[in-house]
C-alpha positions in Angstrom: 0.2 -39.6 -3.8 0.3 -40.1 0.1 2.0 -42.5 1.8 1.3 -43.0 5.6 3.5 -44.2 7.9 3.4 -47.1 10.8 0.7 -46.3 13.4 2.7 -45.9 16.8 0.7 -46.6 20.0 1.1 -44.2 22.8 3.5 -44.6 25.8 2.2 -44.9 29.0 1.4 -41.5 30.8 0.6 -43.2 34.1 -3.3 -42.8 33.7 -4.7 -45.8 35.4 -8.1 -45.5 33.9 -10.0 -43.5 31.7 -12.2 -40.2 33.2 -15.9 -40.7 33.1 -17.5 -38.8 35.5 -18.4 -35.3 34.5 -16.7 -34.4 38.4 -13.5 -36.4 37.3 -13.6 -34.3 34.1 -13.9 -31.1 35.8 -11.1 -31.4 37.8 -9.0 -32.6 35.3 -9.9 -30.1 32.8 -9.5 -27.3 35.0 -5.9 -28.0 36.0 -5.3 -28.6 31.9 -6.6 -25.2 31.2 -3.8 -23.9 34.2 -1.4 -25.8 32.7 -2.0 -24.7 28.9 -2.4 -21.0 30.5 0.9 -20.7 32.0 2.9 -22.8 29.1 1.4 -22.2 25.9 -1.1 -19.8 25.8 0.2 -16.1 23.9 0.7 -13.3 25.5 -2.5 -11.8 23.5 -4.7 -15.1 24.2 -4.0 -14.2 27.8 -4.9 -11.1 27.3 -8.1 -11.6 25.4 -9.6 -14.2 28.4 -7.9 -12.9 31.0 -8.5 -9.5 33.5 -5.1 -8.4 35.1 -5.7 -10.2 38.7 -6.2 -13.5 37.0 -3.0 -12.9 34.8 -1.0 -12.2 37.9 -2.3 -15.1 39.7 -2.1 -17.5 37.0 2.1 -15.9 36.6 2.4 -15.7 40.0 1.1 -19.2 41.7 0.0 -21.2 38.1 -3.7 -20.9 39.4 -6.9 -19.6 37.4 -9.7 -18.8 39.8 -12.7 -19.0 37.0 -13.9 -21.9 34.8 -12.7 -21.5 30.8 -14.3 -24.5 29.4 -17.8 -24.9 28.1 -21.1 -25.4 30.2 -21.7 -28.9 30.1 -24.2 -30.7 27.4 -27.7 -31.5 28.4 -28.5 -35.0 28.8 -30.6 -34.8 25.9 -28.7 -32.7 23.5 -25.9 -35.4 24.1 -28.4 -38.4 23.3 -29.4 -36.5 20.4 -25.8 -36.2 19.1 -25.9 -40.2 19.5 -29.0 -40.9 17.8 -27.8 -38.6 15.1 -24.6 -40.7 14.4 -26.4 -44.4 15.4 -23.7 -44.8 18.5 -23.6 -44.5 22.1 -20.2 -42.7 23.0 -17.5 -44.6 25.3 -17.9 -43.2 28.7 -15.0 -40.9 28.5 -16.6 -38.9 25.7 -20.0 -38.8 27.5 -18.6 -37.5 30.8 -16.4 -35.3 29.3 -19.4 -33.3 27.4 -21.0 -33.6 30.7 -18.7 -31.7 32.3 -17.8 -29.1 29.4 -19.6 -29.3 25.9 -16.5 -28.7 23.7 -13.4 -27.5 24.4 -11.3 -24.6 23.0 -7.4 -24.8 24.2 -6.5 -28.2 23.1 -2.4 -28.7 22.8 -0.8 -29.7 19.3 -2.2 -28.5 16.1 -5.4 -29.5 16.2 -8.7 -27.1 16.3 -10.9 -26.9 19.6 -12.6 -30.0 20.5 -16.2 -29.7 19.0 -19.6 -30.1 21.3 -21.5 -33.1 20.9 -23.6 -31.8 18.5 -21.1 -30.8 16.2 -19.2 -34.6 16.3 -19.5 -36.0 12.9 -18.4 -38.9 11.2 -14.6 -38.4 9.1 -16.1 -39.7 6.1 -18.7 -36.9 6.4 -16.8 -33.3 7.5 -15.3 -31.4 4.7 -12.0 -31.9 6.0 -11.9 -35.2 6.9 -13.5 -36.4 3.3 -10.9 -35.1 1.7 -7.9 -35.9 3.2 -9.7 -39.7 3.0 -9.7 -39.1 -0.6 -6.1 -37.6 -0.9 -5.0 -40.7 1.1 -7.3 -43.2 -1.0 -5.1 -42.3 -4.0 -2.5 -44.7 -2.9 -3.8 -48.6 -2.7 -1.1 -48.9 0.1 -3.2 -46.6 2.6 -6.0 -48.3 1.9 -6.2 -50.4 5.6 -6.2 -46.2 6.5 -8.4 -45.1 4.8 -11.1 -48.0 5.5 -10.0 -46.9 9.3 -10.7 -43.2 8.9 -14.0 -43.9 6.8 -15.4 -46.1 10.2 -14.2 -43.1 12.7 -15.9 -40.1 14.7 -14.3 -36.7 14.0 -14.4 -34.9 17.6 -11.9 -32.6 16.4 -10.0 -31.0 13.3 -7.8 -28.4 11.8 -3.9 -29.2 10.8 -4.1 -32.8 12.7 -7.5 -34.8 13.6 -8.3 -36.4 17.3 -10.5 -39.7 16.0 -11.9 -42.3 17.9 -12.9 -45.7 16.3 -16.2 -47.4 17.4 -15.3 -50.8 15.9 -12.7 -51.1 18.5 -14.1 -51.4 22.1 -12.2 -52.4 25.1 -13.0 -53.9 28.3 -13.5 -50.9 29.5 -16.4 -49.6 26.9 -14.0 -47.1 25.4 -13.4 -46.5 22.3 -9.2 -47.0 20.0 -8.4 -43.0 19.8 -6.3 -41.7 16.9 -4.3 -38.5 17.0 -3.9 -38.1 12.7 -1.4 -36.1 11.5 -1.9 -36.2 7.8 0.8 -33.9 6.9 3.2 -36.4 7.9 1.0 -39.6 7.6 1.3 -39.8 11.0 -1.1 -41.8 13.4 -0.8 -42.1 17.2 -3.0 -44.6 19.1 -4.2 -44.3 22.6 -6.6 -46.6 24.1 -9.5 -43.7 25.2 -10.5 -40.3 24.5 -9.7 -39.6 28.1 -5.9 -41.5 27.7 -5.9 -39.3 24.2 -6.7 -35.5 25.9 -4.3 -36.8 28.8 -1.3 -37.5 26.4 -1.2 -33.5 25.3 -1.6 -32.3 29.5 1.8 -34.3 29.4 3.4 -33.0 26.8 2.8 -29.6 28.1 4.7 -30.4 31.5 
């Protein structure tokens, strides 16, 4: 059975507040995407969303010219993703799918962050139930597992980025959770926006 390990919280990567504003967002995600262009994208992911000017560019100065995310969610498609899961997102996850409904270059092993529509309770997604169940096997996870029962899944694969609506700050946002469960590992961060800031860091 599966043991986890301590949760570690975060350090501090200077943020000074959480993004909310779809504008904030955009800039922010736009120098992410440069930054994940020039240090981790392939050669062959370059090459498959790239034309030979913007390569050049991007090798040449670190600057992409074009947008890569997602168009942003409708107002409505995103109330709909709430009403669906009975929440109303922090304001970091609202302006972020304002400004770019999913995302598909996300640092660490994690899959692309999903549109709002696609957000779904842990407890609920295939993957996400069974690693719950894996880790329920072990009466010592089971603080864990009550946690990963009571998140939202925004996005999976190898690890899990989580965010837990029982635990609001000040602020309106949301405890995130960065789960690797091959290592029992959880990270904490205070926000989404903290959270998706954390792995622009690490890619410095």
């Amino acid at each position: 059975m599966t043991r986890m390990d301590e949760t570690t919280k975060a350090a501090d990567s200077g943020v000074t507040g959480a993004l909310t504003t779809p504008e904030e967002w955009r800039g922010f995600l736009e120098r992410y995407d440069e930054r994940y262009m020039k240090n981790e994208a392939s050669d062959q992911e370059l090459a498959d969303l790239l034309d030979e000017d913007e390569w050049d560019l991007l090798e040449e100065e670190g600057r992409l010219e074009r947008w890569l995310g997602e168009a942003p969610s409708p107002e409505e498609e995103l109330a709909a993703a709430e009403e669906r899961l009975g929440v109303r997102f922090p304001p970091s996850l609202r302006g972020f799918f304002l400004a770019s409904n999913g995302w598909k270059r996300v640092k660490g092993w994690v899959d692309p962050v999903r549109p709002c529509g696609e957000v779904a309770w842990m407890r609920d997604s295939d993957a996400g139930s069974s690693v719950i169940r894996i880790y329920g096997e072990n009466p010592a996870n089971d603080d864990y597992v009550q946690l990963f029962r009571q998140c939202i899944e925004v996005a999976g694969g190898e690890d899990f980025w989580l965010l837990d609506p029982t635990a609001v700050g000040p602020d309106g946002e949301w405890t995130a959770y960065l789960f690797a469960p091959k290592y029992g590992d959880l990270q904490e961060f205070s926000s989404f926006s903290a959270q998706f800031h954390d792995g622009y860091e690490d890619m410095d």
